[in-house]
N, C-alpha and C positions, 0 to 999 in steps of 0.2 A: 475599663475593660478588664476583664478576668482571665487571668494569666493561666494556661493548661498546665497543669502538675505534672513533672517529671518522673514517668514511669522507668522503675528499674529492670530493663529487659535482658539483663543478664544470661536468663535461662534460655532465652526464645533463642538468643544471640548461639549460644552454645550448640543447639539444636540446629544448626544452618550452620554446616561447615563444608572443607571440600569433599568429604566425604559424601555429600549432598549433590554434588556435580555430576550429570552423567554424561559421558562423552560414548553416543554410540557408533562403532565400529562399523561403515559402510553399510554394510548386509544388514544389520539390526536395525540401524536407521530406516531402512528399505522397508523393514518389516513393521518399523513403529509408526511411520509416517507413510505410507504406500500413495495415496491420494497426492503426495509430493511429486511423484514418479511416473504414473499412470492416468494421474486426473480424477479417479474414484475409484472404488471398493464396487463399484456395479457393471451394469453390460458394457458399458463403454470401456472401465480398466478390465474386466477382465476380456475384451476382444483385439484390445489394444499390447496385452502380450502377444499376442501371434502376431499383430503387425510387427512387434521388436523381431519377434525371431527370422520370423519371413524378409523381415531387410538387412539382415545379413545374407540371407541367402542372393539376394535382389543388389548387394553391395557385390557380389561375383559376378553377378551378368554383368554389373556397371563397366569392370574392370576388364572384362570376356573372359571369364572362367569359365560360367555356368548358363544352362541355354534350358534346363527343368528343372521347375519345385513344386513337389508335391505335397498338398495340403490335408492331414487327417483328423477330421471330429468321429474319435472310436466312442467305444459304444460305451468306456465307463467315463465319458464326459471328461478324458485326458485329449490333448493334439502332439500329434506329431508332423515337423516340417523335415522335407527331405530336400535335397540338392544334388546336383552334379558337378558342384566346383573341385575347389582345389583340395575342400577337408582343413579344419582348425588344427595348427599344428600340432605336433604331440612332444617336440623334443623337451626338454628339462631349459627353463626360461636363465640365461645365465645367471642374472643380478637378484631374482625372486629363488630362485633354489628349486623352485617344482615346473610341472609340464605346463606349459603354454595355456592347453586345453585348461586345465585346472584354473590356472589366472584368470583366463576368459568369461570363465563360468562363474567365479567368486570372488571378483578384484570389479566396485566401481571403476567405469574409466580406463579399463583394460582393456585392448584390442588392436587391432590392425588397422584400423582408418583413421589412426592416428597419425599413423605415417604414413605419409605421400607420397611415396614410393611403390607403396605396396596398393593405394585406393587413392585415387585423383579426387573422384569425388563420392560421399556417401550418403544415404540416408537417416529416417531416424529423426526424428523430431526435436528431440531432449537430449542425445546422446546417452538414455538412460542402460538400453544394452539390454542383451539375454541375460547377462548377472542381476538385475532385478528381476524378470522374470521368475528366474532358478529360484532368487530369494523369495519369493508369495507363493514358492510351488512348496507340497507336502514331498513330493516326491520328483524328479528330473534326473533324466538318462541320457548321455550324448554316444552314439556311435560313431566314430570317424573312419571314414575311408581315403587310404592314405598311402604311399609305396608298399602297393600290393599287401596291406594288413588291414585287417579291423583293430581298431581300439575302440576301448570301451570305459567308461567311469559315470556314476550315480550320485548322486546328493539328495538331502533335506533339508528343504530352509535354506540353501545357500551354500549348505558345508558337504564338501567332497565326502562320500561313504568311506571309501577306500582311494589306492592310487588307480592311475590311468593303465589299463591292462591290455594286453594282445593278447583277441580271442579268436582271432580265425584269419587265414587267406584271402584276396581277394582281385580281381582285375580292373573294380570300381572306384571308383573317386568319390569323394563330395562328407557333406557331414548330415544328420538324421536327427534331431532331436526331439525328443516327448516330454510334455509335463504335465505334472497334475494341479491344476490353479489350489490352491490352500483354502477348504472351506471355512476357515476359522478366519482367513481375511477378508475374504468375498462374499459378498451378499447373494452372490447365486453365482454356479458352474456351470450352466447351462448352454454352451453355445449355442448361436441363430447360424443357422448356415447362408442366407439370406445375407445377414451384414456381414460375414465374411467371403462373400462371394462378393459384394458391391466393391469392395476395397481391393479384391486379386484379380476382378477384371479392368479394374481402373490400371492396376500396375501394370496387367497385359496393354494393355494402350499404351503406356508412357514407357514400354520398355519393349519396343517392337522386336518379335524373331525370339522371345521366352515362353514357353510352354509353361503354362502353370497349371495345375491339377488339383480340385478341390472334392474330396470324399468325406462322405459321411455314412458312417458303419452304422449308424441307430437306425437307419433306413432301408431297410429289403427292398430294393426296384419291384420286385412280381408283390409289393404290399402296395404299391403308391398309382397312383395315376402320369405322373409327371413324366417328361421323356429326359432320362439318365444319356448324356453325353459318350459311355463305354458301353457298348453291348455285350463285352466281354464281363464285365465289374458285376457282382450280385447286390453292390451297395450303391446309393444314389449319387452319382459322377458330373460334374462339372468341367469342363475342361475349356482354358480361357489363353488365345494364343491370336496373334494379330501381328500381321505382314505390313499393314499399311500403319500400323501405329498411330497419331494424332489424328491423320486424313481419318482412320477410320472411325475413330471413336468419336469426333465432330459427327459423322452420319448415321451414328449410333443416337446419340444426342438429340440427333434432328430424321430418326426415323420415324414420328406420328407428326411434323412438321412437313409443310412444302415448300424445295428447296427453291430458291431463286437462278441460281447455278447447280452446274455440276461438270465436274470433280470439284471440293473446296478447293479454297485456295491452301498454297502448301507454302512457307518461308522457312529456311534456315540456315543458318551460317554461324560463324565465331567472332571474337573479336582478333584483331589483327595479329596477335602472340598464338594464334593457336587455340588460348583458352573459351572458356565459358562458349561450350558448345548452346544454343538458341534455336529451339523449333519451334512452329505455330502453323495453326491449320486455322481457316476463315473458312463463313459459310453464313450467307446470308438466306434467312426465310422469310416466309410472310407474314410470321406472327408481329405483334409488338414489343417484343421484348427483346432485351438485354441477355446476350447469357455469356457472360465469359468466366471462363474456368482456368488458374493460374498453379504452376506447379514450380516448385525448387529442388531438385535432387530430389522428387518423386513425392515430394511434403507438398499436400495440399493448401497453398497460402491464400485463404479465403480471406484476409484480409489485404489481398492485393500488394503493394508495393512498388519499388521504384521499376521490376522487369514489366508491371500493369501501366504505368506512368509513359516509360518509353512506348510503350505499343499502341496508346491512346494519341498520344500528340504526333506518333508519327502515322496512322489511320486516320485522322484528324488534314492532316496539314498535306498529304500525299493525296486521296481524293480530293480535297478539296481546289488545290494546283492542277490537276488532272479538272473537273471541272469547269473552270474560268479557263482553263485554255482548249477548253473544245467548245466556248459560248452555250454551257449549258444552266446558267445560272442568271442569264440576262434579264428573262422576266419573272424572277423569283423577287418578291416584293417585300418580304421579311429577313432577318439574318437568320441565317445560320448555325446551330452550336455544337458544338462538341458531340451530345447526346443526341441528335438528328442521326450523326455517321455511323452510330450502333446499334442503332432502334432493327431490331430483326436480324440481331449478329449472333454468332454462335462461335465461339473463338476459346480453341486450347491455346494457353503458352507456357512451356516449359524452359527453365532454361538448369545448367547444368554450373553449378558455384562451387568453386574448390574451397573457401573459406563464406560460406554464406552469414549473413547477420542478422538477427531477425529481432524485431521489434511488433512492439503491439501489446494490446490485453493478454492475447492467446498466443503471444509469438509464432505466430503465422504470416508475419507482414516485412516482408525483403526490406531490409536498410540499405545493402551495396549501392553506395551512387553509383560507382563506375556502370551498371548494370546499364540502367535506363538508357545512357549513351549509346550501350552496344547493340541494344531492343532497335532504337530508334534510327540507327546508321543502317541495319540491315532490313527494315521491313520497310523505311523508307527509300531503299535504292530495287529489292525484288517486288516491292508491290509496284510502284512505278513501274516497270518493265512489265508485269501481268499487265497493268489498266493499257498501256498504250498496245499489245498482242492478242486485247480482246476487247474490242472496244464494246460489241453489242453488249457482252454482260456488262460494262464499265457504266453503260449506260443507263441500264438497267437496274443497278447499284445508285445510280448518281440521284434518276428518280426517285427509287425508293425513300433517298435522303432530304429531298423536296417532300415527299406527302408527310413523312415525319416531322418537318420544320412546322408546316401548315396545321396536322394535327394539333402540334405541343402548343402552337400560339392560338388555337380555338377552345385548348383540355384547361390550358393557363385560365382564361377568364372562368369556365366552369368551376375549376380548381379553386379560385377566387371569391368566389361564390362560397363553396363550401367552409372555407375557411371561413371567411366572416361568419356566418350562423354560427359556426364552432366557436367564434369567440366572444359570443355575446354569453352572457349568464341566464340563466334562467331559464326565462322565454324561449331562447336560440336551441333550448334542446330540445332532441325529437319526441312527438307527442305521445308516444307508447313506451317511451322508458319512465319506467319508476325506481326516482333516483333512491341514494342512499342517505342517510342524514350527516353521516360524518363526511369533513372534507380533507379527511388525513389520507392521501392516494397510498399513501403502504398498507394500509389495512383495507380498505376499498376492494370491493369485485365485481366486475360487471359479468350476467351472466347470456349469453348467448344463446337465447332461446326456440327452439321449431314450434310455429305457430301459435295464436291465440290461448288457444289450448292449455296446452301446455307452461305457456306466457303466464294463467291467471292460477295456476297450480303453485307454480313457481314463486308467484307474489305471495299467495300467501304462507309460502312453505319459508319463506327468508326468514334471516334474521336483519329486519328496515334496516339497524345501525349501519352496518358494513358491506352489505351484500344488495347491489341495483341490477332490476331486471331489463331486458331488451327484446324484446314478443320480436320475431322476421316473419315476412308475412309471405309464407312457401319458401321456394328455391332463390337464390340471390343470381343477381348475371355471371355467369360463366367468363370470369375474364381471361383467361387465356384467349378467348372466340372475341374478344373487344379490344376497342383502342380507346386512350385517355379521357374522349367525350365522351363516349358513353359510358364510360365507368365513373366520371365525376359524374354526372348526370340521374345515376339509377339511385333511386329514392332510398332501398334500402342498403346499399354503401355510402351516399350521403349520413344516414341515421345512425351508422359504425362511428364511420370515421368524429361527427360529430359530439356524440356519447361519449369516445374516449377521451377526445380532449387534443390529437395530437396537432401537429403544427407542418404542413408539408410545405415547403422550402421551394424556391424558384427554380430548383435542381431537382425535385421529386425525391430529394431526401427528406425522412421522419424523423421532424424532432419531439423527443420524449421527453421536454422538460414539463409543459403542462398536461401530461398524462392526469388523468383523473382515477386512474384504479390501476394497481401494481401485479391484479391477477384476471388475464380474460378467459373466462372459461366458456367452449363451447358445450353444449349439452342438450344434445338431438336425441330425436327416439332410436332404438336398438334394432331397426328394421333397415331395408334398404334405401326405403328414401331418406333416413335419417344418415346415413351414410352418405349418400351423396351431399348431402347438406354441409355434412360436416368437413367433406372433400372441396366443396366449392368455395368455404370460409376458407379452407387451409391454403388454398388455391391465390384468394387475396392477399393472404396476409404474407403468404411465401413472394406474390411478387410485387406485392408494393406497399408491405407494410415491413418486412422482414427484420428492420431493429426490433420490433417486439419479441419476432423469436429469438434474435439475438441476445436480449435481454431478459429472458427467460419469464417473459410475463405472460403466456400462451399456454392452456391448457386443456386438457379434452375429459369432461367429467364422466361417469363410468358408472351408471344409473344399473341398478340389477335386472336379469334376464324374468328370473324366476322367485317365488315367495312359497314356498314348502310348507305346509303347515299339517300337525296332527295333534289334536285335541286341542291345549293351551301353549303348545310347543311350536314355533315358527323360525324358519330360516331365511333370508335372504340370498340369492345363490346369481353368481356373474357369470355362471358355465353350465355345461352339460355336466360337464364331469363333476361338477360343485353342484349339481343338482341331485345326479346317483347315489352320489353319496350322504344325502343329506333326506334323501328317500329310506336309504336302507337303515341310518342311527334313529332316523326318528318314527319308526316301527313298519317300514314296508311298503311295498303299493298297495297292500287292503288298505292300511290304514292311513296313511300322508296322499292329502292332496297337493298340489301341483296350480299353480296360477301364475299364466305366463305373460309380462309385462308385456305390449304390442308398441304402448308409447306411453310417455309423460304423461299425458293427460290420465291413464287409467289408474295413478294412483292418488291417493289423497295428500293436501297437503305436507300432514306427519308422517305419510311414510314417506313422503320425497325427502322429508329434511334429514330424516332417519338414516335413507342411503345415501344418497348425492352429494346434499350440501352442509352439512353437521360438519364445522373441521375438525373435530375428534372422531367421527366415524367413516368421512368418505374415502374414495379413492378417487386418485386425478393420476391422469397418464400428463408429462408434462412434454410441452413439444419442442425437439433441439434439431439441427440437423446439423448430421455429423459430416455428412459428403453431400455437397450442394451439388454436384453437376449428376449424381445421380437423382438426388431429389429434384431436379430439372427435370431429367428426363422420365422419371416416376406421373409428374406433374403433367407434361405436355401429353406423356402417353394416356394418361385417362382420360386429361378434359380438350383434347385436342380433335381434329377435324379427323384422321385417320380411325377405322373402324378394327380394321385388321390388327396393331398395335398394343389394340385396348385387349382384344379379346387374348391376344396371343398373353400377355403381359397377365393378363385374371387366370389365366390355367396354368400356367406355369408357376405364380406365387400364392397360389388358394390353400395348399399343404401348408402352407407358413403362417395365413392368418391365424391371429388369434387376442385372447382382451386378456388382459394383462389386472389381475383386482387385488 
């Protein structure tokens, strides 16, 4: 064996010293690493500054300070949040040598909720703070209102302009901040008023008796159609405020839903010290599904946790007691599960953690044991006392849990069914997909096709190696409007589910291990029925495939409107506004014509592969959802029984659509 010669690295060594070391200083860090802090450089961090700011504001209601915050997307794509609290203090911090405010604003880690004195409990996800914020903003102003004074101080990047100054008198309270996100971090400054309204009226929910107020100055009311909340405001007005708190917002939830009862049900209480205040609102409907929505000090814990755990076994174990001693379970001839008790449940639960722990991928998922104990002492002794002071609903409830047992052991053998096809090779797949060659599922894509049509454009626009087509033949079942049989049942979700490969579990959980392709892309025509199509896929996947979105293997391809052409010169265009403009560079309306895609089918193979599927040239929207219990109620509102909902819900969010290329 041939011994490797000893390289004299002398100089390399030299070259690597501590000089070489960088150790960056909070704020720098903030700014070197942002996606650390925020989660990304795009819509989601830059929307998720205003949630940091806004829960300080949200950390004073906690405490009763503050009872309004108002929310400003001005017109040069800066925000500003306002308050009626107490105002960040201004004095000069003993042990740091400068104003409070100052600290606050440019010290990781610095703040008031750190002491339990001053906030029992607070929000905030990360505890990353307005001081990251301040740090990704170009520019950030704080006004404090405060023993009858305004103060005032400014930054860039993190660093105070000047000191904390007194610029005026005042009878107000509270603190006002504005910034301007830093284009040089962010991939776009754009705010959506849309996803900052979903998130400030979820917080009006969970923090009953606050006023919140959301303004957008880029929008003149006498320009828009929409009905603006202020008649007084010349700019487009929001305003999100709720008395009944969880009650309400379960009926928000389940307003294109039909309820089984009414009023939901309301539980809450503490644990026996006083602490870890526990609220929950129930509401059963007549859909199939599952919807519970779980909150920690106002942090959305989508991956559940032990306050989810206590409220399941004790929903579980409290009907079900309740049942066998009213003889109502005598000739029920199957058992019973867990997931029977929820089927058609609609359930907030918030609970209030002075030191919460959070575990998971996303840290979103409660660790506190003690928690679940306290969930399950209190909803198992108030729910008890509802079932036995109402018994017609109790009954009512108990049924529902009987046709859900019978359903899930008729949906099991259909279920059954499907699976086996799905795990045979070859043969066992559906006859209209044409697969891909390779069997490496990371590079693999199946694509999700509207109609025949379209289906045979598609095949031959692929590239075979990586990319398998799947033809749907129309519209798929509308499953919101279905239960488990006939959704195992309908031919073309049988053809999905079997295509992908997954593995659904005696629990109706998706397992992604033999996933057969790492990217599902849907890709319908640019019309309204291709819209709906692509509504009714998302419709499944949201409620019974949902580890794929989870998994971020969901996609929606983004096929062009328009093809522009003048002389040898040609555009593809995904907008109006990318069309005008691509009329007037490429010599005019005399001269550019204009040919508007209606569907897949009308172009040829090469130009499909040209826009759509080329991964060097297309564009894919990918699909995540950031707030589930609005994507619930987004989902039930369109595809649900209710007419009114739908339509109310299409004219009040039509200003917002838009394609994204």
């Amino acid at each position: 064996m041939q011994e490797t010669p000893f390289v004299n690295q002398t100089d390399e060594v030299n070259d690597y010293s501590a000089s070489n070391i960088q150790v960056l200083e909070g704020i720098e860090h903030v700014r070197k690493r942002p996606s650390m802090y925020i989660g990304d450089v795009g819509e989601r961090g830059l929307h998720h500054c205003v949630y940091e700011v806004v829960d300080n504001s949200i950390d004073e209601a906690l405490a009763g300070h503050c009872s309004e915050i108002t929310v400003i997307i001005h017109a040069d794509n800066s925000v500003s949040v306002r308050d009626n609290g107490r105002g960040i203090p201004v004095d000069v911090h003993e042990k740091e040598g400068i104003s409070a405010l100052e600290l606050v604003m440019t010290r990781l880690g610095a703040g008031g909720k750190f002491d339990k004195d001053t906030y029992k409990v607070s929000g905030g996800l990360h505890g990353v703070g307005v001081s990251c914020v301040n740090a990704l903003s170009s520019l950030c102003t704080v006004m404090v209102y405060r023993n009858n004074k305004i103060y005032f101080q400014s930054y860039s990047k993190g660093v105070a302009k000047e000191k904390v100054k007194e610029i005026g008198e005042t009878t107000e309270r509270g603190t006002e901040t504005r910034f301007y996100p830093d284009d040089s971090i962010f991939n776009t400054v754009d705010f959506r008023f849309d996803t900052l309204a979903s998130r400030l009226r979820e917080l009006s929910f969970l923090n009953k008796g606050v006023k919140i107020i959301l303004v957008d100055e880029r929008e003149d009311v006498s320009q828009i159609e929409s009905k603006s909340d202020d008649p007084n405001s010349q700019f487009f007005t929001k305003i999100f405020y709720s008395e009944g708190g969880l009650v309400e917002y379960v009926k928000y939830l389940d307003s294109s839903r039909t309820p089984l009862h009414e009023p939901p049900i309301y539980v809450s209480g503490s644990a026996e010290d006083g602490g870890t205040p526990v609220e929950i609102a129930i509401q059963y409907n007549s859909s199939y599904n599952e919807n519970i929505h779980s909150y920690v000090n106002n942090i959305n814990t989508h991956e559940g946790g032990t306050h989810v755990i206590g409220f399941k076994k004790a929903l579980t174990r409290t009907l079900k007691a309740y049942a066998e001693n009213q003889g109502l379970l005598k000739k029920v001839k199957i058992p019973i599960s867990g997931d029977d008790f929820r089927e058609g449940l609609t359930c907030i639960i918030s609970v209030k953690v002075a030191e919460p722990q959070f575990e998971g991928q996303t840290k979103t998922k409660l660790g506190n044991s003690d928690v679940a104990g306290i969930v399950e002492t209190i909803v198992n002794k108030q729910l008890a006392y509802y079932l036995e002071e109402n018994p017609k609903i109790s009954q009512k409830i108990v049924q529902k849990v009987i046709l859900a047992a019978e359903a899930r052991f008729a949906a099991k053998k259909a279920r059954e069914a499907v699976q086996k096809r799905s795990n045979l090779i070859g043969g066992g797949l559906p006859g209209k997909l044409a697969p891909c060659s390779s069997k490496n599922p990371d590079e693999c894509e199946l694509y999700l096709v509207e109609g025949d049509s379209a289906g045979g454009s598609a095949k031959q626009a692929r590239d075979r190696r990586f990319q398998a087509i799947l033809p749907l033949r129309g519209k798929i079942l509308n499953v919101e409007k279905a239960n488990r049989v006939q959704i195992y049942e309908n031919e073309e979700i049988r053809n999905i589910i079997t295509a992908l490969g997954v593995v659904i579990g005696a629990d109706e959980e998706v397992s992604l291990e033999k996933l057969r392709y790492s990217k599902l892309i849907i890709m319908t025509d640019a019309d309204i029925d291709g819209s709906h199509i692509r509504t009714l896929l998302l419709t499944l996947l949201y409620r019974y495939m949902p580890e794929l979105i989870q998994a971020g293997n969901v996609y929606i391809a983004m096929p062009p409107l328009y093809l522009v052409k003048s002389g040898k010169n040609q555009r593809y265009c995904w907008t109006e506004e990318q069309r005008e403009l691509a009329v007037r560079e490429l010599g005019g309306d005399n001269k550019a014509h204009t040919q508007r895609y209606k569907g897949l089918g009308e172009m040829n193979p090469e130009q499909l592969w040209e826009t759509t599927m080329d991964p060097e040239k297309r564009t894919f929207l990918q699909v995540s959802i950031e707030n589930a219990a609005e994507a619930d109620h987004i989902f039930s509102t369109l595809m649900g029984d209710e007419v009114a909902p739908r339509r109310e819900f299409i004219e009040l969010n039509a200003k917002y659509a838009r394609i994204d290329a």
